[in-house]
Backbone as a ProteinNet text record, in pm:
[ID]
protein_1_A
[PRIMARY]
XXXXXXXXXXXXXXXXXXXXXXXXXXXXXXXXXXXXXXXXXXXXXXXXXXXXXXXXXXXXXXXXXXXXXXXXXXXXXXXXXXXXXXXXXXXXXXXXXXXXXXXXXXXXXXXXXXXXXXXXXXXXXXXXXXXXXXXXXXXXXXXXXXXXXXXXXXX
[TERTIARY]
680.9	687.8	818.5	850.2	978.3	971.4	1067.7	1093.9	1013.8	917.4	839.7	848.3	848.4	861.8	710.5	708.2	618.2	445.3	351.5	235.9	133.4	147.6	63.2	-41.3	-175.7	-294.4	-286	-202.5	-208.4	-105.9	-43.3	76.6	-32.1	-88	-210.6	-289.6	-329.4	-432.9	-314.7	-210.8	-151	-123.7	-125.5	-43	-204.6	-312.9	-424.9	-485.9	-444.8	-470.5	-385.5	-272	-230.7	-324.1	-420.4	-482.2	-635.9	-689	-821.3	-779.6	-788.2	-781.5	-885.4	-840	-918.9	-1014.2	-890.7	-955.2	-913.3	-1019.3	-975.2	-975.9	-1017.4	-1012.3	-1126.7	-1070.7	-1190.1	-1147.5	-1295	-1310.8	-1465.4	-1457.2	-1585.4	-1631.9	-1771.1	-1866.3	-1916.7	-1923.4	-1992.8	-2106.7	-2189.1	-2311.7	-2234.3	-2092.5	-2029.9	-2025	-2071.3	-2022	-1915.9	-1906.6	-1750.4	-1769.8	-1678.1	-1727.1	-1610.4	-1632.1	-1515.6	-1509.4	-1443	-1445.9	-1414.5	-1474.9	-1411.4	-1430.7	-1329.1	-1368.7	-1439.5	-1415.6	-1540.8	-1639.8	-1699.5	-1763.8	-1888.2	-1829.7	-1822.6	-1728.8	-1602.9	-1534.2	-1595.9	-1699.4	-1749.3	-1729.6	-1761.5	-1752.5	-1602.1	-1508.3	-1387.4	-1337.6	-1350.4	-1285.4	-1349.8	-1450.3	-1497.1	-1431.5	-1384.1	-1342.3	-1196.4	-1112.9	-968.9	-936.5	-1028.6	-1078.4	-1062.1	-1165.6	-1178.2	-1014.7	-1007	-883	-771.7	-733.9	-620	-687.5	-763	-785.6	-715.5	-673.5	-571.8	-471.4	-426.4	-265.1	-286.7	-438.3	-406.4	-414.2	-373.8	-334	-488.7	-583.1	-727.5	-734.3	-836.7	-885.7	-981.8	-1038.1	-1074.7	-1182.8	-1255.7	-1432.9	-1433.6	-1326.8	-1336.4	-1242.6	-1189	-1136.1	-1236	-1347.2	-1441.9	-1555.3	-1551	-1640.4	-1610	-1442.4	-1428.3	-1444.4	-1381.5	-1446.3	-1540.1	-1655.8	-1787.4	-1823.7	-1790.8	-1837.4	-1899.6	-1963.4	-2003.5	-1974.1	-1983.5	-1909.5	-2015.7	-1969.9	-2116.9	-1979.2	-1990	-1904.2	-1984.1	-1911.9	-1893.5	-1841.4	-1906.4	-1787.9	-1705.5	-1573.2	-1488.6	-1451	-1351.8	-1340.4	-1208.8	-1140.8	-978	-892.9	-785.4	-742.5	-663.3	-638.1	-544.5	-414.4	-370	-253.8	-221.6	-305.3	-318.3	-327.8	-408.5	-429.6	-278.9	-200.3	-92.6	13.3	-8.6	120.4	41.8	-73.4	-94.3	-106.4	-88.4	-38	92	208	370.9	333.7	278.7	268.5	239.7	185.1	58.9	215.8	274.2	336.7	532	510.8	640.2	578.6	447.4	430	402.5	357.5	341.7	431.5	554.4	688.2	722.1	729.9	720.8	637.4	501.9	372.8	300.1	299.1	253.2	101.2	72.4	-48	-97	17.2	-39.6	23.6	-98.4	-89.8	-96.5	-162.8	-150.6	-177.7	-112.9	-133	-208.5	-296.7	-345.7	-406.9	-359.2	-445	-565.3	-690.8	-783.8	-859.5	-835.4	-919.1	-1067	-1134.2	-1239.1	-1312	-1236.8	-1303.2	-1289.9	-1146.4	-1122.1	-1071.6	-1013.1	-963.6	-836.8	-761.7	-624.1	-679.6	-650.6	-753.7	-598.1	-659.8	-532.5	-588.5	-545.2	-587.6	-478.1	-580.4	-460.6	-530.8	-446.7	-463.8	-537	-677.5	-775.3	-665.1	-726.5	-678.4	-564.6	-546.3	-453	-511.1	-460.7	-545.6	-537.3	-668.9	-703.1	-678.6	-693.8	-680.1	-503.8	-425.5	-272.2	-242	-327	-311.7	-342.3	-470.9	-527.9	-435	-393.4	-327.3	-172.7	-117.9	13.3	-47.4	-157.9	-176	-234.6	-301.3	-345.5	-180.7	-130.8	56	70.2	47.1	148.8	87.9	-44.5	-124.7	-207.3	-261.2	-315.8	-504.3	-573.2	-746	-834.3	-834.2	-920.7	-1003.8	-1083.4	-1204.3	-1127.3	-1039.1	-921.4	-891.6	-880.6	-853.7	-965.7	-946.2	-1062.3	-970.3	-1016	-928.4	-1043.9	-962.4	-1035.3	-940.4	-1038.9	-932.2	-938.2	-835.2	-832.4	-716.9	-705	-600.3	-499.8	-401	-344.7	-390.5	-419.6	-447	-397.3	-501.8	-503.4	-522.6	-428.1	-441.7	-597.4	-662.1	-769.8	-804.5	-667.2	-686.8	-767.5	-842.6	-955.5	-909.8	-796	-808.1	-752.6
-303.1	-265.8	-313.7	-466.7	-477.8	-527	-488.7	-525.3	-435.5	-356.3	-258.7	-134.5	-47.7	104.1	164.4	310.9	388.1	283.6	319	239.1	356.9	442.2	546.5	523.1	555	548.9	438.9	335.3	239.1	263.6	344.8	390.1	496	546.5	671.4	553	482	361.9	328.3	293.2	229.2	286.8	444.3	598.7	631.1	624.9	652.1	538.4	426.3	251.9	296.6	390.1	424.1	512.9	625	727.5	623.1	520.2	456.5	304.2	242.7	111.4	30.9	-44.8	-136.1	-107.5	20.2	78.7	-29.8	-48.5	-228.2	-134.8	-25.1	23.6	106	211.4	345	311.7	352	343.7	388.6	422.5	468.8	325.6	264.4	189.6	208.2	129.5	133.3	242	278.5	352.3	547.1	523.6	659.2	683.2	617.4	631.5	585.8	660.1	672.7	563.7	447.1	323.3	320.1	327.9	302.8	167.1	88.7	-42.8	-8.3	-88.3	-49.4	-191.7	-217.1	-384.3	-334.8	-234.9	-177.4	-72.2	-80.5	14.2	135.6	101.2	185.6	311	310.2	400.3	506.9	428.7	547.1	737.4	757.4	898.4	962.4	922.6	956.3	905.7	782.1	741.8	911.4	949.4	1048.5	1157.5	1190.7	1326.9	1288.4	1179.1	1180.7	1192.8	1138.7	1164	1286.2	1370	1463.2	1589.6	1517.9	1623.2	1605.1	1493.9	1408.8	1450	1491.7	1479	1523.7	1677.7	1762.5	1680.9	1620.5	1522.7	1425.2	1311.5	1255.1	1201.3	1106.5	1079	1060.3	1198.2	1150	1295.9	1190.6	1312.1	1421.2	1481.2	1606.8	1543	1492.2	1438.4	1369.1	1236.9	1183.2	1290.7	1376	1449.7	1541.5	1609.9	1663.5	1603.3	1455.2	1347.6	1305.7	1329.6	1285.7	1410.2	1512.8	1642.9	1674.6	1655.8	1650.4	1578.8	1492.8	1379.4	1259.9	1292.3	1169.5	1029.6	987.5	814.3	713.1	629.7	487.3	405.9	374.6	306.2	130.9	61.7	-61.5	-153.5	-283.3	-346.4	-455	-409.4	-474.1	-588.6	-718.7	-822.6	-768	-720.7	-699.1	-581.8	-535.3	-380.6	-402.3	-261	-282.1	-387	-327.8	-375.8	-505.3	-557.2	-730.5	-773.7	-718.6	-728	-765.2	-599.3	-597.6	-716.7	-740.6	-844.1	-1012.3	-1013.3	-1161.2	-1153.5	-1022.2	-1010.9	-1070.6	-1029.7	-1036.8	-1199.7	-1190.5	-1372.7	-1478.3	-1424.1	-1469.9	-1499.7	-1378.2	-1348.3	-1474.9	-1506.4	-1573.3	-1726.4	-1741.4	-1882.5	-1933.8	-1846.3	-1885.4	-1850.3	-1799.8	-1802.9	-1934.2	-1895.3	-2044	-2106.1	-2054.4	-2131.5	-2073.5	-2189.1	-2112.2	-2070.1	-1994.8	-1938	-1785.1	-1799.6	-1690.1	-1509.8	-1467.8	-1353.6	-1202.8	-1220.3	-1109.1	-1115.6	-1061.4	-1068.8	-889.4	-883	-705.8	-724	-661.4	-601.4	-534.7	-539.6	-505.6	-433.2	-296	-236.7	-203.6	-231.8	-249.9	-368.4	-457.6	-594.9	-633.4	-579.6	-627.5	-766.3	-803.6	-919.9	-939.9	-998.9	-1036.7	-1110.7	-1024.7	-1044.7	-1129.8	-1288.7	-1371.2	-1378.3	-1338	-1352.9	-1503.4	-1580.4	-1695.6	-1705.9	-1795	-1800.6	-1927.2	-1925.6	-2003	-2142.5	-2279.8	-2390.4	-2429.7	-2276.2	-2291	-2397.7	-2480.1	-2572.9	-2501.7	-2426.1	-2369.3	-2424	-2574.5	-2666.5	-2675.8	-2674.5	-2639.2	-2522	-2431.3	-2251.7	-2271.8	-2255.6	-2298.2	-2337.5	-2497.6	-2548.3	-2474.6	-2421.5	-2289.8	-2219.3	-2163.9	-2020.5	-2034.8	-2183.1	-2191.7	-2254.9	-2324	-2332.1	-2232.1	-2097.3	-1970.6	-1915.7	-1970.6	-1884.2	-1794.4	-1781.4	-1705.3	-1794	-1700.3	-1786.7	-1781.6	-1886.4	-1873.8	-1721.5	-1696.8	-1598.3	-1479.9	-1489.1	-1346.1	-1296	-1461.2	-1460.5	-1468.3	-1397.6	-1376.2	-1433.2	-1576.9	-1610.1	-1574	-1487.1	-1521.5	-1546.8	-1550.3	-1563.8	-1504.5	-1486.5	-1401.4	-1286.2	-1167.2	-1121.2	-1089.6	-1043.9	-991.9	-861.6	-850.2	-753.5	-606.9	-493.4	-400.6	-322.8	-200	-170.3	-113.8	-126.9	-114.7	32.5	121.2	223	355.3	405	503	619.6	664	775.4	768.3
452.9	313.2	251.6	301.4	251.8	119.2	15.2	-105.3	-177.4	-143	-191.4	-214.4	-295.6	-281	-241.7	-239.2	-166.4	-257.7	-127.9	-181.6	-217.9	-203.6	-262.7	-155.6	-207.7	-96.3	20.4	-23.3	81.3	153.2	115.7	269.5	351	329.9	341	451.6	423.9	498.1	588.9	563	725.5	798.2	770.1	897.8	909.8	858.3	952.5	1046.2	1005.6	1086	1227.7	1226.8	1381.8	1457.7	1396.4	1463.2	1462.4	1348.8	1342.3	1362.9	1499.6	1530	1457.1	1339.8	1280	1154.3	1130	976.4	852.9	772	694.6	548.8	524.5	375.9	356.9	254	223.3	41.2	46.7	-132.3	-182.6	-297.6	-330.6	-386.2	-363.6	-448.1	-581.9	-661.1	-793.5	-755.5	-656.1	-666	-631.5	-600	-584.7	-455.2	-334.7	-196.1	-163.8	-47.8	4.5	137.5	123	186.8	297	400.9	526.6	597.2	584	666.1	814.8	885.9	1072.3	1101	1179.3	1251.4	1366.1	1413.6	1563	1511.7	1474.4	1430.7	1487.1	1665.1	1760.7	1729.4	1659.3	1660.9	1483	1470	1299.6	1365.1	1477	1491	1514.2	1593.9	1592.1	1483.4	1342.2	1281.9	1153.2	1170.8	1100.2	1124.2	1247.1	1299	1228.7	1270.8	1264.7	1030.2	975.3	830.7	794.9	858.3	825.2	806.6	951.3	947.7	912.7	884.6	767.1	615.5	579.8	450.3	343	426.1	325.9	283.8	351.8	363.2	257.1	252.2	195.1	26.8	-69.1	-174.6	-266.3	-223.5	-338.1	-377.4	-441.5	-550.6	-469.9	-586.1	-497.8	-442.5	-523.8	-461	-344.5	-349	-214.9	-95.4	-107.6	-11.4	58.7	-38.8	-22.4	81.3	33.4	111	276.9	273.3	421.8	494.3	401.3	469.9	515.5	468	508.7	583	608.8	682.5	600.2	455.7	378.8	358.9	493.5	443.3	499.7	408.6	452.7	518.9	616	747.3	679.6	697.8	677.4	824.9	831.7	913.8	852	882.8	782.1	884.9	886.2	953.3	987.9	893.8	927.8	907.3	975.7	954.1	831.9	773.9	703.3	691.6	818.9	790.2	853.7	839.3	858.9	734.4	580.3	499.2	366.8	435.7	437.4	454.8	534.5	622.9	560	522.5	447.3	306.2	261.5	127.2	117.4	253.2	191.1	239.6	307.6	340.5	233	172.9	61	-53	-69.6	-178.4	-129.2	-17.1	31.4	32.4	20.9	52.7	-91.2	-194.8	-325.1	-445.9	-409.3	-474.8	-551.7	-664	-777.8	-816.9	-779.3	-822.8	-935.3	-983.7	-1150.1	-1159.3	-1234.6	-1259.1	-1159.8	-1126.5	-962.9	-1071.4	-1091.3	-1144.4	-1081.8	-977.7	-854.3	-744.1	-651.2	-468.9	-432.3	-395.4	-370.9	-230.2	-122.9	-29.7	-33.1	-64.8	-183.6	-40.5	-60.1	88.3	37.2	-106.1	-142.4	-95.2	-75.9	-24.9	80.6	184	271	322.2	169	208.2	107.6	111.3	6.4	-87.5	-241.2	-351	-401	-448.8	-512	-643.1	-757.7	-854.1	-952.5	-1028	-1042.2	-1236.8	-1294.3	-1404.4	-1399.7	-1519	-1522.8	-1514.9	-1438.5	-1445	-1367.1	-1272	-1116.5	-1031.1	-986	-899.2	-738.1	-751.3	-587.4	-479.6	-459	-327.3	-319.8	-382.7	-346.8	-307.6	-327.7	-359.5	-175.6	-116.6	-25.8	74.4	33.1	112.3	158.9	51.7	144.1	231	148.8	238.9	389.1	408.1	577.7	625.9	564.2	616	668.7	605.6	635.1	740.5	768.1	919.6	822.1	685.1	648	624	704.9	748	604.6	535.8	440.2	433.3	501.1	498	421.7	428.4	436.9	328.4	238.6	88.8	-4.3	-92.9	-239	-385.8	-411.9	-505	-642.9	-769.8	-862	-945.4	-1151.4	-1173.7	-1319	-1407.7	-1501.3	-1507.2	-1580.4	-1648.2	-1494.7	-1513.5	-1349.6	-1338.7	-1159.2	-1116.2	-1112.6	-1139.4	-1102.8	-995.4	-934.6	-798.6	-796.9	-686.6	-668.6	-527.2	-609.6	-513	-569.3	-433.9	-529.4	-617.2	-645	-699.1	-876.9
[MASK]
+++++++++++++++++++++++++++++++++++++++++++++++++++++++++++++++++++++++++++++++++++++++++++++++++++++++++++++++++++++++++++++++++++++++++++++++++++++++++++

């Protein structure tokens, strides 16, 4: 979290990524479910139990607190943990220092992938070409493009 102050829900996602190996992001869906990414998704029952009982602690609202409480979650398989997401965000954000059009870097635990948002007429194939420099795998990144990004945390 260097250069960063507190991340709110996403500090919440990297201290449960120690108790849930390969938790990639929780968020509610446009349809109002409570969506859990797992890269193993062998672990949906302990990743449910360890939820549940973190819930008090963490940074939501009442409904989704209610939801992990219960157990209500649609388990997903996500490709990547958080905090890999994390760490090719600051990557993301060190390899494209000075490049114009680049309007936001987000760890997007809705998508599960590092959401690059760029200003219409960014030329993507330079954008691209840093980010596999930096060790960061295409699949990983979600380039769109338009106003700069908003955090995309649930509460």
């Amino acid at each position: 979290m260097q250069g960063r102050g507190a991340r709110g829900f996403e500090d919440d996602l990297l201290r449960l990524e120690k108790d849930i190996p390969g938790l990639g992001g929780i968020y509610r869906d446009p349809s109002g479910a409570l969506v859990v990414f797992l890269v193993d998704r062998r672990q949906e029952r302990a990743a449910a139990q360890v939820l549940a009982s973190r819930a008090p602690d963490l940074a939501l609202d009442t409904g989704l607190r209610h939801d992990l409480l219960m157990g209500s979650i649609q388990f997903r398989t996500g490709q990547y943990a958080f905090s890999q997401l994390v760490a090719w965000q600051a990557l993301t954000l060190d390899a494209l220092t000075k490049v114009n059009g680049l309007l936001g870097v987000d760890a997007d635990e809705s998508t599960n992938r590092v959401h690059l948002r760029l200003a219409e007429g960014t030329p993507v194939e330079a954008i691209q070409s840093r980010l596999t420099a930096a060790g960061i795998p295409g699949p990983a990144v979600r380039i769109t493009f338009g106003p700069p990004l908003v955090s995309s945390t649930p509460h």
